[in-house]
C-alpha positions, 0 to 999 in steps of 0.5 A: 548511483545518480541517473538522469534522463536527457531527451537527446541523449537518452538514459545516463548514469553519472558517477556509477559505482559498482557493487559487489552482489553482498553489498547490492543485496543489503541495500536491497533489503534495507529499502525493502525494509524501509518501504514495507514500514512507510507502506504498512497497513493501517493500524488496529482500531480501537475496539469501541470504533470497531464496535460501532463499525460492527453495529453499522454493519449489522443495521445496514444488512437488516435495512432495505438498499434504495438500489435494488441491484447494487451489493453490499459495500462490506461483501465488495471488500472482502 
């Protein structure tokens, strides 16, 4: 289905094409599929990286925040 927008006459569809509900429903599916792949979350981190990020922080905790009021970043996220 192949759609455009023309300011003076509106939204047009050119060569629509009718589907059944099965056939629309696969195609659904299949994009849904297709985005959930391309958007995924990122990977596992290698566990030496996620060490260092845990020990970070650990030190960022025990450190005193040059703003006093801010939160910190790690509790934000959660």
């Amino acid at each position: 289905m192949l759609a455009l927008s023309l300011p003076e006459r509106g939204f047009v569809m050119r060569n629509r094409i009718e589907l059944d509900p099965k056939h629309s429903r696969a195609i659904v599916e299949e994009i849904g599929e297709r985005l959930r792949a391309f958007l995924k979350e990122e990977p596992e981190l290698p566990e030496s990286l996620r060490t260092q990020i845990d020990r970070l922080r650990e030190l960022e905790e025990q450190s005193p925040s040059i703003i006093p009021a801010a939160e910190p970043w790690d509790k934000r996220r959660r």
